[in-house]
Structure formats: C-alpha cells, structure tokens
C-alpha positions in Angstrom: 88.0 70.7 194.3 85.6 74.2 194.4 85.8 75.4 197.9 82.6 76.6 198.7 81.8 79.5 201.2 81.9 77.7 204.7 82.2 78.4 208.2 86.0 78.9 208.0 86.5 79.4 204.2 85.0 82.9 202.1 85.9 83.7 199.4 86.3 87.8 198.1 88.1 88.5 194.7 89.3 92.0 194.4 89.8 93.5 190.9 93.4 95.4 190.8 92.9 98.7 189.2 96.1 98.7 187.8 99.1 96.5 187.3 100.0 93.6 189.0 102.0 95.3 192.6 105.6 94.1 192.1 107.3 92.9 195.4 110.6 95.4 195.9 113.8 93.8 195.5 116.9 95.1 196.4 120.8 95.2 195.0 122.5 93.4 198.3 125.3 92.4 198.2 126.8 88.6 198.2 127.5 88.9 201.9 123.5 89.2 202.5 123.2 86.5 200.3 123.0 83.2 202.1 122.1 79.5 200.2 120.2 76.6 201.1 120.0 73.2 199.6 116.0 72.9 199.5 115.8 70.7 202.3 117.5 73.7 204.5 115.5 76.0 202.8 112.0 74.2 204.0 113.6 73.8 207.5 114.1 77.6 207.6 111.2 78.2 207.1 109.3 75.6 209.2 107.1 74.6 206.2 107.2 72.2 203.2 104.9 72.0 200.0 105.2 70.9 196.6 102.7 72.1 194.0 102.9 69.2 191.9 101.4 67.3 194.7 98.5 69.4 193.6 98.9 69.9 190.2 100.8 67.0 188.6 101.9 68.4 185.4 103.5 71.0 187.2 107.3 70.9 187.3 109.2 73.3 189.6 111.9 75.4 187.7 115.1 77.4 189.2 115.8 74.2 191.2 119.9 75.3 191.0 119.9 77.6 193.7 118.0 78.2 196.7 118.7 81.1 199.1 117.7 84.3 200.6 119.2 87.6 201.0 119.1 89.1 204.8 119.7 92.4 206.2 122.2 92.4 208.6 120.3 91.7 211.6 119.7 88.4 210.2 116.1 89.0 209.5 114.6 88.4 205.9 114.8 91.1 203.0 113.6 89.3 200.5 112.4 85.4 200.1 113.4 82.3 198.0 111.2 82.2 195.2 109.6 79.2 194.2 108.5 78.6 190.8 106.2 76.2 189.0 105.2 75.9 185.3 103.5 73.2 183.3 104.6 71.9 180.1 104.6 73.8 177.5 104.8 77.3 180.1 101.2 79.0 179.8 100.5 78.1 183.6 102.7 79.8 186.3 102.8 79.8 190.0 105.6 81.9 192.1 105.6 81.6 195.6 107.4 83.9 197.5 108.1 83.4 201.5 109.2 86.1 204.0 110.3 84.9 207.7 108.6 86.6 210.9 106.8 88.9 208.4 104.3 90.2 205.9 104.9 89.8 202.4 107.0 92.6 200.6 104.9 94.5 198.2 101.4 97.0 198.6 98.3 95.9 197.2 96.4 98.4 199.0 96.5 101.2 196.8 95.8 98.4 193.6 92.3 98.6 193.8 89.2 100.8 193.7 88.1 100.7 196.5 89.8 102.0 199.7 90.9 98.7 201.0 91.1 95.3 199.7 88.0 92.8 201.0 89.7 89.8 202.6 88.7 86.5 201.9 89.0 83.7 204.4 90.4 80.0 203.8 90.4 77.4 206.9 90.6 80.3 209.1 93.3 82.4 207.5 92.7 85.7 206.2 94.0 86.1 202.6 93.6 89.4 200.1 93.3 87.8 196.9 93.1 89.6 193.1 92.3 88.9 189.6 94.4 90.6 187.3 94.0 90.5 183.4 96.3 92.7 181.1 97.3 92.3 177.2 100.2 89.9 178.6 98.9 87.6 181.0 96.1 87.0 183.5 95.5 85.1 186.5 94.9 86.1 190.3 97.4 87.2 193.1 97.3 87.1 196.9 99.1 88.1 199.6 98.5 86.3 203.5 100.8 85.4 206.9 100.5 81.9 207.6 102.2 80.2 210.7 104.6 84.0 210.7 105.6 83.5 207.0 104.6 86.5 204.7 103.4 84.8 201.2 103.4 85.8 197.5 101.5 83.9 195.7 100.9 84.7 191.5 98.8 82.4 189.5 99.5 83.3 186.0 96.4 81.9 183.3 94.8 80.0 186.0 91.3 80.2 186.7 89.8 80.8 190.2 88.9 77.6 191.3 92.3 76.2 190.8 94.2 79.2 192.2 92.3 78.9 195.4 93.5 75.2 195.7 96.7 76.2 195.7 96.4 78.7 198.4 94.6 76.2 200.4 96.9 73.7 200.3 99.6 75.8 201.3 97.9 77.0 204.4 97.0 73.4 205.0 101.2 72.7 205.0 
C-alpha cells in the first residue's frame, strides 16, 4: 500500500543533518516504576495495535515486561517501548508512547533547515526523517495522536513501508 498525496494525507521527508535525536531517559527509581501486563498497558493508553497485523513476519520482542516510569505527579516520564523485528533482525520498528503529551526528544535542531516540514496522514500532522549513517538507516517521526506523544524508528525500511506503519497507528 503507497499512500499517495491526498486531501488528508501529504507526505514531507526531512533529511536529519545529524544523528538520529535520542529520546532522554532518566535514572528513576523503582518506586517511579510501575508495570502492566500488555492488556493494562493498551488500556492506559486508550489504544491498541499490533505491527504484525501489518507486517506478518514481524515478531514483537521484550514481551517480559511492560511498564512505565512516572514522575511523582503521576504523569508520564518516559513510555513503554514497543519493539518489533523480523527474522533474522535487519528490520526494526520501536514505538514509543507518552500519555497527555508530546514525544520526549528534539528533532528540531536535526535538520538543515530552520524547522522541520510536516507531513500530513488522515489528518494528523507527523514530522517524519530519513536517516542513513555507516550503522543503519531507515526513517524516524515524531506526532500526537488521540493525546499520546509517539516515537516511531523504522530501522532498514524503505519509505513506502515506514509510512504504513504510521498510518496504521493513527488509524488505531
């Protein structure tokens, strides 16, 4: 499935002018820590997806633990980190979800241009970027959908496909 530029869908790649933005994580302690089976997890956060649905081959690894740290307020510090990888581990996808928020890390400074160019899909804004270093390439994004803050890497996959995945999980 190519999404083609429509009404409600645009799509703008932005080249990253230096390394992939890492989201901030912090040293809480296990009293901020607080686990979920999966089905808790998905509740939480109001939304439920499952990238195999998408990609088939795609198995979803760190499936022992689920959880999220929180500041003491009880809002989100950092998200559960999803994680899917095919076979033989050359394709990657790692979804990370923030409650009542926007994702974690800074993309803004990333690229050459002042700002990045947001691209549109069924209505949503999303900043998306192709990265390519000596390790690994693919495209990253960043977008708020239904007030969850995602992280999205897509590591070796090609545009096409990496915009399927963020399209199905604004269509969740």
């Amino acid at each position: 499935m190519s999404l083609a530029n429509t009404e409600d869908t645009e799509i703008i790649i932005n080249e990253l002018a230096s390394e992939i933005p890492e989201t901030g994580f912090f040293a809480l302690g296990p009293d901020n820590y607080h686990e979920y089976t999966k089905e808790e997890l998905f509740d939480y956060y109001g939304i439920e997806f499952d990238i195999s649905s998408v990609f088939p081959d795609m198995i979803e690894e760190n499936t022992g633990s689920y959880g999220i740290f929180k500041f003491s307020d009880g809002s989100d510090m950092q998200g559960h980190n999803f994680i899917w990888a095919n076979p033989i581990g050359n394709e990657k996808v790692s979804i990370e979800i923030i409650k009542d928020g926007a994702p974690k890390s800074d993309n803004t400074q990333v690229t050459n241009d002042s700002a990045p160019l947001a691209s549109t899909i069924s209505g949503e804004n999303v900043n998306i970027f192709r990265f390519d270093s000596d390790e690994q390439s693919g495209y990253y994004a960043e977008f708020v959908h239904k007030s969850l803050g995602f992280t999205v890497y897509g590591y070796n996959f090609d545009k096409d496909d990496f915009v399927r995945i963020l399209s199905y999980l604004i269509s969740c």
